[in-house]
mmCIF file as gemmi writes it, N, C-alpha and C atoms, coordinates in Angstrom:
data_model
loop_
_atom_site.group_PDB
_atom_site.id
_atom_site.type_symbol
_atom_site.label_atom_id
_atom_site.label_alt_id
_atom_site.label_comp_id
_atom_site.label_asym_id
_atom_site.label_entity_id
_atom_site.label_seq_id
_atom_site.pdbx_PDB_ins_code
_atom_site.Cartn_x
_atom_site.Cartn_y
_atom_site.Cartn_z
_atom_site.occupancy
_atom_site.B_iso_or_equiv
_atom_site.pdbx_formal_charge
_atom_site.auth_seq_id
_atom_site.auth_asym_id
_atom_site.pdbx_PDB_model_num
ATOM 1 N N . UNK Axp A 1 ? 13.882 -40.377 34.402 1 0 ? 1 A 1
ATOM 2 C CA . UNK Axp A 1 ? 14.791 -41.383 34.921 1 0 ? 1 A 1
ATOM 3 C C . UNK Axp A 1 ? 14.692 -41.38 36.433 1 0 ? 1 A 1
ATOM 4 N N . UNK Axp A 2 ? 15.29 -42.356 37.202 1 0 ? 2 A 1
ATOM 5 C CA . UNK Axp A 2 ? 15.329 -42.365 38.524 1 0 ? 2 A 1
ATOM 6 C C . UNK Axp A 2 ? 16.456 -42.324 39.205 1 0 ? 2 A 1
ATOM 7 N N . UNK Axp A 3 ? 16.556 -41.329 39.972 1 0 ? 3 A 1
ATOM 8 C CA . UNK Axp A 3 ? 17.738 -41.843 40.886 1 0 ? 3 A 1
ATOM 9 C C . UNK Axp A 3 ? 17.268 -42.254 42.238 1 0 ? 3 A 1
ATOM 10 N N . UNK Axp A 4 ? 18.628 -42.555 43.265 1 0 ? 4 A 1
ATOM 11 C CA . UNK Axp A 4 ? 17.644 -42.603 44.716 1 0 ? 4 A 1
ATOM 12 C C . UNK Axp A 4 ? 18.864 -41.521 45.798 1 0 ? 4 A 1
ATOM 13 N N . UNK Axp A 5 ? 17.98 -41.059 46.396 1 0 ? 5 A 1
ATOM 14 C CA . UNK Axp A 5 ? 18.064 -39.879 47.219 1 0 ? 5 A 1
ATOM 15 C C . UNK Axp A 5 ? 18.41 -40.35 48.793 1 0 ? 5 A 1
ATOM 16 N N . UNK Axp A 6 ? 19.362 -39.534 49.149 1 0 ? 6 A 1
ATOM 17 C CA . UNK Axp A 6 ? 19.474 -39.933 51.026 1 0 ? 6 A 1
ATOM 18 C C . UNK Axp A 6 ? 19.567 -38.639 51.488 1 0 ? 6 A 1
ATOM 19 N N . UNK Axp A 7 ? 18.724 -37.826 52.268 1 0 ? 7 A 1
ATOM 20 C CA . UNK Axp A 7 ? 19.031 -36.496 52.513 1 0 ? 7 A 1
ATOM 21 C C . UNK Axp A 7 ? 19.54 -36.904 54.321 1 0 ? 7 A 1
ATOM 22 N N . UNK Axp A 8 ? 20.064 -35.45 55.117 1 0 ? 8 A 1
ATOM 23 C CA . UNK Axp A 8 ? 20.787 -35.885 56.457 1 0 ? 8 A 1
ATOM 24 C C . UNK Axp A 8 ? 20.115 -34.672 56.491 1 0 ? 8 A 1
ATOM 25 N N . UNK Axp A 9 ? 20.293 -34.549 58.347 1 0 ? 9 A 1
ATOM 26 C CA . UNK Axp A 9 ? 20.1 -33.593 59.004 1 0 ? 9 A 1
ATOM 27 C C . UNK Axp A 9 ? 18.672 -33.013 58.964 1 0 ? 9 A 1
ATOM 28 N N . UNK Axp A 10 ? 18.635 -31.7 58.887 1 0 ? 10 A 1
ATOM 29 C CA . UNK Axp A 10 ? 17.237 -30.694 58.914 1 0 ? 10 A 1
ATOM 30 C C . UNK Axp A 10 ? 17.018 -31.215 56.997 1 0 ? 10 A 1
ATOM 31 N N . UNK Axp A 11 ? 17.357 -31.829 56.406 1 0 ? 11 A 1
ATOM 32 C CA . UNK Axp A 11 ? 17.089 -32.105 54.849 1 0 ? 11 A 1
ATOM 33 C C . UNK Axp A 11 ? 16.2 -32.86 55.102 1 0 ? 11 A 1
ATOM 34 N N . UNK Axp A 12 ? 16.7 -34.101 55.749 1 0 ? 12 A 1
ATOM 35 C CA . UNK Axp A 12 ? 15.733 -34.928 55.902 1 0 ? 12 A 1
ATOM 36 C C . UNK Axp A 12 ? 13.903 -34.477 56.227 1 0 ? 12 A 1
ATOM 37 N N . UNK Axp A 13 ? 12.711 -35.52 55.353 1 0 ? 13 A 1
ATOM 38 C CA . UNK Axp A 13 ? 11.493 -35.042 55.719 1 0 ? 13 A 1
ATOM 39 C C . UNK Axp A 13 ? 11.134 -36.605 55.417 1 0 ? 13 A 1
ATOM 40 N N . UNK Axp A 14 ? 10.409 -37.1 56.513 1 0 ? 14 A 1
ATOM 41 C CA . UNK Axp A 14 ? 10.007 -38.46 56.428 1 0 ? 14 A 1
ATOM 42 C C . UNK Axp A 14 ? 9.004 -38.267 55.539 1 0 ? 14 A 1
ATOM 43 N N . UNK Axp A 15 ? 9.216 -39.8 54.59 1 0 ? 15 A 1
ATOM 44 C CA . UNK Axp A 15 ? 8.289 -39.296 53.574 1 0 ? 15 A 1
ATOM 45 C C . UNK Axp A 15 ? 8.449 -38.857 52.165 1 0 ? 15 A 1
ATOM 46 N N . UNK Axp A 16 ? 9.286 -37.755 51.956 1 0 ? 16 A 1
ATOM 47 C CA . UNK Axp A 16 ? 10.182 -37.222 51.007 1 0 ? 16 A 1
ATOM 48 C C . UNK Axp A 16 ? 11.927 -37.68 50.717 1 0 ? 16 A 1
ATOM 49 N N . UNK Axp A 17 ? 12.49 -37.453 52.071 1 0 ? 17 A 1
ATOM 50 C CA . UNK Axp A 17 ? 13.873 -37.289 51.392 1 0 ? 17 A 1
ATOM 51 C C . UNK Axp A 17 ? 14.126 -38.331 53.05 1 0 ? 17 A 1
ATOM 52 N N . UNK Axp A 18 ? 14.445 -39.044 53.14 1 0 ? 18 A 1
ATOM 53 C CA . UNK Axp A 18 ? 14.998 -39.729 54.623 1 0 ? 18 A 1
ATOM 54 C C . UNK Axp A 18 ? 16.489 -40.202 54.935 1 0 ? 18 A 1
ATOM 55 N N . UNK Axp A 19 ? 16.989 -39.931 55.663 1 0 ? 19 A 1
ATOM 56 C CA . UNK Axp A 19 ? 18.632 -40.422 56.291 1 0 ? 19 A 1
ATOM 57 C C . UNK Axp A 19 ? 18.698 -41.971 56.64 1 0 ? 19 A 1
ATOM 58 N N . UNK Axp A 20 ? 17.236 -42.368 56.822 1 0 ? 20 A 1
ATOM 59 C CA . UNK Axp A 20 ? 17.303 -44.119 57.142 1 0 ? 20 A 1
ATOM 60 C C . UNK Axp A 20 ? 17.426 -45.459 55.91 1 0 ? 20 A 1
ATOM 61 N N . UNK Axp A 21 ? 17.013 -44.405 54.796 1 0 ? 21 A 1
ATOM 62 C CA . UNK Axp A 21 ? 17.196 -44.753 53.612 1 0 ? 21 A 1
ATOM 63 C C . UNK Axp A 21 ? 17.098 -44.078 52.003 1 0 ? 21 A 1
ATOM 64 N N . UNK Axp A 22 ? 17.099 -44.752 50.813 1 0 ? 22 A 1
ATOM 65 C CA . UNK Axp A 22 ? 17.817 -43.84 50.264 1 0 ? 22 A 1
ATOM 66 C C . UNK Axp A 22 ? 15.885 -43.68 49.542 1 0 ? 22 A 1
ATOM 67 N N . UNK Axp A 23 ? 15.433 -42.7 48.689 1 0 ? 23 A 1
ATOM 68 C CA . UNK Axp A 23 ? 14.194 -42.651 48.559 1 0 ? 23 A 1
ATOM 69 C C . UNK Axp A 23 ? 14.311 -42.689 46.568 1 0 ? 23 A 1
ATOM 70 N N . UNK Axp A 24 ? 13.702 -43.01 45.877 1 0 ? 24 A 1
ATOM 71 C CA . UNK Axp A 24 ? 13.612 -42.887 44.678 1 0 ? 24 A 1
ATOM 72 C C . UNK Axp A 24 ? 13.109 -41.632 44.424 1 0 ? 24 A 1
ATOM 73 N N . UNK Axp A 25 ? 13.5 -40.683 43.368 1 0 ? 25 A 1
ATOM 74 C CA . UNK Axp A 25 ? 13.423 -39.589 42.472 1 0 ? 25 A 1
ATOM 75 C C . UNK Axp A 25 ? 13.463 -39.773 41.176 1 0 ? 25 A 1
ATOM 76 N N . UNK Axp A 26 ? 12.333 -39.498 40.812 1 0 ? 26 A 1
ATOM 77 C CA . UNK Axp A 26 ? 12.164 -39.473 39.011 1 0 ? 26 A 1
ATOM 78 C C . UNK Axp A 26 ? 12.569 -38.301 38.769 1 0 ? 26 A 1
ATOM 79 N N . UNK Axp A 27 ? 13.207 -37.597 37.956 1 0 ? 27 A 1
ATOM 80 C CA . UNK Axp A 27 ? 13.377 -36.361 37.307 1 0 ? 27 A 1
ATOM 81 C C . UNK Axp A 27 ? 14.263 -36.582 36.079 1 0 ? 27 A 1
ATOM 82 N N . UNK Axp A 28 ? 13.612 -35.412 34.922 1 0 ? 28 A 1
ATOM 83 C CA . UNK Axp A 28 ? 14.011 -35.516 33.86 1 0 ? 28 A 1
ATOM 84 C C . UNK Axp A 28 ? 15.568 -36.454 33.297 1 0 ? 28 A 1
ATOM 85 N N . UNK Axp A 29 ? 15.595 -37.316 31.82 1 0 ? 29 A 1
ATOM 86 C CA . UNK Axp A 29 ? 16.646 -37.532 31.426 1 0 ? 29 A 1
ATOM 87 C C . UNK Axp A 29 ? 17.306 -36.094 31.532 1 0 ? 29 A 1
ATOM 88 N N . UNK Axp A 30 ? 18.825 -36.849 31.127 1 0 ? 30 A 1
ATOM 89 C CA . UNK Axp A 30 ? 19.939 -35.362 31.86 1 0 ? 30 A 1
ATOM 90 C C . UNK Axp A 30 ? 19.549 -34.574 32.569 1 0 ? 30 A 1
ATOM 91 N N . UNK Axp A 31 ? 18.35 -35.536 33.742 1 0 ? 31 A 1
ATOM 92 C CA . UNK Axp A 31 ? 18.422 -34 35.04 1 0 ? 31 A 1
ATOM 93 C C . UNK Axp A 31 ? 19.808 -33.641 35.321 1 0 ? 31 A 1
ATOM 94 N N . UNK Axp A 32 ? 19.918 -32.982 36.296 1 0 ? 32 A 1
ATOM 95 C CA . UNK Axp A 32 ? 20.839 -32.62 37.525 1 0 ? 32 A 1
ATOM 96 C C . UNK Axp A 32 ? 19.896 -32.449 38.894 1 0 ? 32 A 1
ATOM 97 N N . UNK Axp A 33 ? 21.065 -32.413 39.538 1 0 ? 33 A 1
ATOM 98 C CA . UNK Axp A 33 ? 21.314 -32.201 41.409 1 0 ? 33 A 1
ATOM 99 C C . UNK Axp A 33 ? 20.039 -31.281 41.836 1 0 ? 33 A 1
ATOM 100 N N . UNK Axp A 34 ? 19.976 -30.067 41.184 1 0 ? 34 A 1
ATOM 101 C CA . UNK Axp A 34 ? 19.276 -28.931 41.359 1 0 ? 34 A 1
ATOM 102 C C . UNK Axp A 34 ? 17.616 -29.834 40.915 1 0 ? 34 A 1
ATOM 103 N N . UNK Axp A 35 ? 17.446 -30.399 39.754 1 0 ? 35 A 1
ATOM 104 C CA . UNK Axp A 35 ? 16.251 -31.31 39.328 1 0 ? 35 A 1
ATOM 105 C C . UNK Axp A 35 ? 15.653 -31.684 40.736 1 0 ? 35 A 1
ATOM 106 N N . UNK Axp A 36 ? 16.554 -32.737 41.026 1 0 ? 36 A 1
ATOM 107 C CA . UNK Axp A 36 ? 16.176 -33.373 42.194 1 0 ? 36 A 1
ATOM 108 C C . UNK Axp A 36 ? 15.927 -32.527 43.707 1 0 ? 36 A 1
ATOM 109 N N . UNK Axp A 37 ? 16.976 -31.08 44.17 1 0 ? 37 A 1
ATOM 110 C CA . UNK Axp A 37 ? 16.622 -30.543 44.862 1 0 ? 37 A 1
ATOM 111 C C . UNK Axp A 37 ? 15.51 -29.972 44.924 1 0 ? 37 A 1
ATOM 112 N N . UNK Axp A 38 ? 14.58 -29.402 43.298 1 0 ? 38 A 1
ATOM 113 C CA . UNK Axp A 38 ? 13.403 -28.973 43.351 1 0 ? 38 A 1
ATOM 114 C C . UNK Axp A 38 ? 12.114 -30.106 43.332 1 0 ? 38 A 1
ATOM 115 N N . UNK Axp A 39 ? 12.533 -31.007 42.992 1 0 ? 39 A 1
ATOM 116 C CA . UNK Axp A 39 ? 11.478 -32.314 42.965 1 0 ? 39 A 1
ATOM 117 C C . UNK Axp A 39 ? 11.216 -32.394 44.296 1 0 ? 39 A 1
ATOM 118 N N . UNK Axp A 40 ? 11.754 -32.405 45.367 1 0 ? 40 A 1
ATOM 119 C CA . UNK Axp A 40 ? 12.019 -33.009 47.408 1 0 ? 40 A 1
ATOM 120 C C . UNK Axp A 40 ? 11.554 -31.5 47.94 1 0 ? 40 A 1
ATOM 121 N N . UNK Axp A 41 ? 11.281 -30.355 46.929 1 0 ? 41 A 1
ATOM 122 C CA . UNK Axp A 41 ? 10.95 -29.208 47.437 1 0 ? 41 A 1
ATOM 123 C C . UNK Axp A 41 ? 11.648 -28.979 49.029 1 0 ? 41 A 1
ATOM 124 N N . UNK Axp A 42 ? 13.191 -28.551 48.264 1 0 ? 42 A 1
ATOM 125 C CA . UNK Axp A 42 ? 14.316 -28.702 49.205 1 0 ? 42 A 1
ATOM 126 C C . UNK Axp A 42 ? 14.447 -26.951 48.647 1 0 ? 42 A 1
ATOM 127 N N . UNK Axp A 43 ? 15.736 -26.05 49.659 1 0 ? 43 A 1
ATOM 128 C CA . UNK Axp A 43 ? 16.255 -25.28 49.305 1 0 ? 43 A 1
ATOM 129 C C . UNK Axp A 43 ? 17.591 -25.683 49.096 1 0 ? 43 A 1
ATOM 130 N N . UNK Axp A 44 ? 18.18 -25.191 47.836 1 0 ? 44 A 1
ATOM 131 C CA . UNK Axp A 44 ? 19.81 -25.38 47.634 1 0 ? 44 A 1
ATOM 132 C C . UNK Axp A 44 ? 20.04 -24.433 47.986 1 0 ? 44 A 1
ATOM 133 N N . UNK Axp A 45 ? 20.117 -23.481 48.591 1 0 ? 45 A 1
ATOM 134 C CA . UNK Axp A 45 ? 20.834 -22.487 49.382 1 0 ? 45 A 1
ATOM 135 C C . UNK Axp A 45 ? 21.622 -23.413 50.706 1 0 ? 45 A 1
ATOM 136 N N . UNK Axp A 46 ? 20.43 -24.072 51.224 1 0 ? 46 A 1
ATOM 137 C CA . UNK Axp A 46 ? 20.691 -25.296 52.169 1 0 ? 46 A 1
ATOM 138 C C . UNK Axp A 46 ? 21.339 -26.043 52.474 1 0 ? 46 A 1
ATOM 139 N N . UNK Axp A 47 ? 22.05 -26.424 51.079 1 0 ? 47 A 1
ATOM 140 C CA . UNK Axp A 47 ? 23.094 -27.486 50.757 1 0 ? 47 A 1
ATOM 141 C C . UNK Axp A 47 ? 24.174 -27.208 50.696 1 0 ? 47 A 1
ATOM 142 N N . UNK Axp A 48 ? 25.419 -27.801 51.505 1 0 ? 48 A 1
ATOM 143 C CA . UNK Axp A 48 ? 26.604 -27.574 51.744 1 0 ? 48 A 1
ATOM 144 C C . UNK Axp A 48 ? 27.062 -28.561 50.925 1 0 ? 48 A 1
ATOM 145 N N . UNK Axp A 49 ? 27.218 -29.789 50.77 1 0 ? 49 A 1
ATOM 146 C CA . UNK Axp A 49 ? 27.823 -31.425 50.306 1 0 ? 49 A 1
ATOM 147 C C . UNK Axp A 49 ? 27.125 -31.93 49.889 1 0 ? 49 A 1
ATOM 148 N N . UNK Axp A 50 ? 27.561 -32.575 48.624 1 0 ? 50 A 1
ATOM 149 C CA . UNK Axp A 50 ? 26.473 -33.508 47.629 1 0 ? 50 A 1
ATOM 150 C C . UNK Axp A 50 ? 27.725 -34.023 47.089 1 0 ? 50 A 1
ATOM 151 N N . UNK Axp A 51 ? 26.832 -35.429 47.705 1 0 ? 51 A 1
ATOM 152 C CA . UNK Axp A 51 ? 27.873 -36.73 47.023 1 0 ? 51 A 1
ATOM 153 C C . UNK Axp A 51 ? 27.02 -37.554 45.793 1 0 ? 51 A 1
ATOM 154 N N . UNK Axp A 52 ? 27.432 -37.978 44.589 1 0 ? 52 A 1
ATOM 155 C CA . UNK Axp A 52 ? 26.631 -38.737 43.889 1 0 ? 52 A 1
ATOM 156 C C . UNK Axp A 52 ? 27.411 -40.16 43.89 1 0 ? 52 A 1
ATOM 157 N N . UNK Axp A 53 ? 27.106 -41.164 44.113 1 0 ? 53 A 1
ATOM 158 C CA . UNK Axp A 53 ? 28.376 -42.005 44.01 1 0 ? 53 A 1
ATOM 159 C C . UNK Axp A 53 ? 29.368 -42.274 44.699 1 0 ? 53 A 1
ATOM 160 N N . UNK Axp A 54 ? 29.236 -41.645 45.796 1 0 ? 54 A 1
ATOM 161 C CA . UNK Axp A 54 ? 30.15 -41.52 46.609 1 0 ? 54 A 1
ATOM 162 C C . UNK Axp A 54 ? 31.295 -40.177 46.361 1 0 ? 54 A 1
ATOM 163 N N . UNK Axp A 55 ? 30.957 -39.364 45.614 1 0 ? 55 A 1
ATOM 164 C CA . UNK Axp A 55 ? 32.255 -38.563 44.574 1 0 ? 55 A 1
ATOM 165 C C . UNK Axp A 55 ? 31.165 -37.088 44.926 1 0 ? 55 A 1
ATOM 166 N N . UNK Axp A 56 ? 32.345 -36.545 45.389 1 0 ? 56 A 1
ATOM 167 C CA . UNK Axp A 56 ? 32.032 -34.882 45.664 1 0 ? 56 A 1
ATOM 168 C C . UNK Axp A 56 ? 30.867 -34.248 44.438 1 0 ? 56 A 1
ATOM 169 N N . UNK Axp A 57 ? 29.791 -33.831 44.383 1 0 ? 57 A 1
ATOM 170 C CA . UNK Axp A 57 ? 29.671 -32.646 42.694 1 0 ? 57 A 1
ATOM 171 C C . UNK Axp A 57 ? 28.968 -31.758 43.777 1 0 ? 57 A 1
ATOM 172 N N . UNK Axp A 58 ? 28.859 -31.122 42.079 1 0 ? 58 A 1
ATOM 173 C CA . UNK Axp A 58 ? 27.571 -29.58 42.67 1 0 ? 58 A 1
ATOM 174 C C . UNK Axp A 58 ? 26.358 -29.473 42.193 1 0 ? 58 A 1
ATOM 175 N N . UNK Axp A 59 ? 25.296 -28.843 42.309 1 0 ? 59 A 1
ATOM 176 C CA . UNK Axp A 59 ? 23.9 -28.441 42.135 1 0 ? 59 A 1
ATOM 177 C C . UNK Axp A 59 ? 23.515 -28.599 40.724 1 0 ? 59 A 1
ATOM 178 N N . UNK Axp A 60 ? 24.874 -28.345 39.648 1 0 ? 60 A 1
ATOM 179 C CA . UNK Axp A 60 ? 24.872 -28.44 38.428 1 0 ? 60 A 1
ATOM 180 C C . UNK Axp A 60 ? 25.282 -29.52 37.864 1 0 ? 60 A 1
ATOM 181 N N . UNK Axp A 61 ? 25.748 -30.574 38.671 1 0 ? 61 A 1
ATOM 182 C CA . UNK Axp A 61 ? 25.788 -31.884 38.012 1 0 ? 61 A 1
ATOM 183 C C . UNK Axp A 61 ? 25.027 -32.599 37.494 1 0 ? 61 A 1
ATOM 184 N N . UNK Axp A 62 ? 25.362 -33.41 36.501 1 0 ? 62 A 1
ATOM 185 C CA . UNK Axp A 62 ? 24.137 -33.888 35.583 1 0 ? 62 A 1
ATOM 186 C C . UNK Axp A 62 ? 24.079 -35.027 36.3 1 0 ? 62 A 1
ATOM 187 N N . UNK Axp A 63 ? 22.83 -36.34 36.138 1 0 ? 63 A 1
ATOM 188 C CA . UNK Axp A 63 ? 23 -37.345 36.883 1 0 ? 63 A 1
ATOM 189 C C . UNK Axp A 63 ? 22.338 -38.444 35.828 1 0 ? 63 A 1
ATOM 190 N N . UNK Axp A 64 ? 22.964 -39.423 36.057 1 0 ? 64 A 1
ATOM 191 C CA . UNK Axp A 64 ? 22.398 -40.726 35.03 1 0 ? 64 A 1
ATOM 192 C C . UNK Axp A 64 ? 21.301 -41.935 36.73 1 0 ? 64 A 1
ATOM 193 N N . UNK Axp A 65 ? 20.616 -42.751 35.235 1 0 ? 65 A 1
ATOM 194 C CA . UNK Axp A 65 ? 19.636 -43.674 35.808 1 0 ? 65 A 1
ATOM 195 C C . UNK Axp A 65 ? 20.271 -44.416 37.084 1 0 ? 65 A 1
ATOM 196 N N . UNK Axp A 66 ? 19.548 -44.298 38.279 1 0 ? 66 A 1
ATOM 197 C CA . UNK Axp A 66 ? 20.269 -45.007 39.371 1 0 ? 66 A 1
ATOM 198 C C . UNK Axp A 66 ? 21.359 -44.298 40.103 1 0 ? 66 A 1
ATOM 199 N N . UNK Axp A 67 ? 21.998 -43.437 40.053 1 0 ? 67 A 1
ATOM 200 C CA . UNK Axp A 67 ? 22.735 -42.795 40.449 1 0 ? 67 A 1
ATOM 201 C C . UNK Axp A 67 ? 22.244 -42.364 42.053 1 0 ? 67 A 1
ATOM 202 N N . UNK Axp A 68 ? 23.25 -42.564 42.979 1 0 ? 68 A 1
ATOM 203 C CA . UNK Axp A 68 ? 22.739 -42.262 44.482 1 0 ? 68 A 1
ATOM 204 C C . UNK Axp A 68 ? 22.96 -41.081 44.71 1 0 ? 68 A 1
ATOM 205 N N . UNK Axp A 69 ? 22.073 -40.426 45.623 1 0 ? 69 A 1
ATOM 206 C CA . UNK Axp A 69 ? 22.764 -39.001 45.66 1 0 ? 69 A 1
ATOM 207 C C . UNK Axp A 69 ? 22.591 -38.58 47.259 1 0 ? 69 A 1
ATOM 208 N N . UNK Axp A 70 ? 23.535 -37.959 47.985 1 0 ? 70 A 1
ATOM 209 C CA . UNK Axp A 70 ? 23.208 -37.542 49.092 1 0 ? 70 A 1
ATOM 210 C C . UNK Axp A 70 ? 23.392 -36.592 49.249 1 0 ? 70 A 1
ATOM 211 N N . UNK Axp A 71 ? 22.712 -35.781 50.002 1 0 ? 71 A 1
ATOM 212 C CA . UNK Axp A 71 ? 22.691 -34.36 50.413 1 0 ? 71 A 1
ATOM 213 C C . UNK Axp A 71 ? 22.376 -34.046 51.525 1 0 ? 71 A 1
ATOM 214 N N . UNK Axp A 72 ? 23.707 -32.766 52.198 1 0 ? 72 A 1
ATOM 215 C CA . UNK Axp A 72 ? 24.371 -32.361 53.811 1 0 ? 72 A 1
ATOM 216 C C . UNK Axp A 72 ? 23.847 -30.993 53.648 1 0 ? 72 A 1
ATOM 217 N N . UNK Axp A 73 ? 23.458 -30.761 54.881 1 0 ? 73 A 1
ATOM 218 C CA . UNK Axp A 73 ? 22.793 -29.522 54.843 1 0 ? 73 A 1
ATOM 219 C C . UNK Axp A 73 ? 24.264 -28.513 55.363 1 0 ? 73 A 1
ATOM 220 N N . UNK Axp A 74 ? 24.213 -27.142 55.135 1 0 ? 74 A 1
ATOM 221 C CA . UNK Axp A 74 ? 25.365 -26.405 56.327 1 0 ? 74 A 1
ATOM 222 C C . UNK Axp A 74 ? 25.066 -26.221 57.596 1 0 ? 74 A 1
ATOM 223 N N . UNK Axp A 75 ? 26.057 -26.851 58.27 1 0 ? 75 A 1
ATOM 224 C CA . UNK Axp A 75 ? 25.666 -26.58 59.866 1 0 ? 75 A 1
ATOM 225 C C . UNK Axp A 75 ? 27.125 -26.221 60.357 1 0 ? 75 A 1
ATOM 226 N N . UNK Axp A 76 ? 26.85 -25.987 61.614 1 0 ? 76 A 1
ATOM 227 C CA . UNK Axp A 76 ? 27.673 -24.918 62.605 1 0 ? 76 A 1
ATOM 228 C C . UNK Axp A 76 ? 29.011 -25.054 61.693 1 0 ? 76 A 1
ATOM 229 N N . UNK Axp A 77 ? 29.746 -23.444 61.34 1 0 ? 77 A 1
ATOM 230 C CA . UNK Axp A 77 ? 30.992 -22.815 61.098 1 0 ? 77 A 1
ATOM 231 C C . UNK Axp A 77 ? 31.179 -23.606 59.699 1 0 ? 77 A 1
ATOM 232 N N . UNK Axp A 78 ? 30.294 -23.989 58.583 1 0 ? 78 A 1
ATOM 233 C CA . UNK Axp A 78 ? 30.268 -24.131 57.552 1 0 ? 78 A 1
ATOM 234 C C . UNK Axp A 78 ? 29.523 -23.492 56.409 1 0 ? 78 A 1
């Protein structure tokens, strides 16, 4: 299935994951968050905030077709 991806900060990799727009990700039906973090060959250690939808989840959220997802890296005193 596909979702589309907006990564920020040091996440961002032009190319892969970009903040200027949102990027398409195929990963498995009933992927999750973590799917997609290893597809962008991202670290989730990395990840502070992940919005799907606009709506808070975590690494273990499952995600349906189309679903937006963004991901905040931790930075200073987080």
């Amino acid at each position: 299935m596909k979702v589309n991806v907006k990564c920020f900060a040091n996440l961002s990799k032009e190319g892969t994951c970009d903040y200027h727009g949102s990027t398409p990700c195929e990963i498995p039906d009933k992927g999750t968050v973590m799917d997609v973090v290893k597809k962008l060959d991202l670290n989730g250690d990395d990840i502070k905030i992940i919005f799907v939808n606009h709506k808070e989840v975590t690494l273990d959220s499952v995600l349906k077709e189309g679903d937006q997802v963004a991901l905040s890296p931790k930075t200073g005193g987080m």
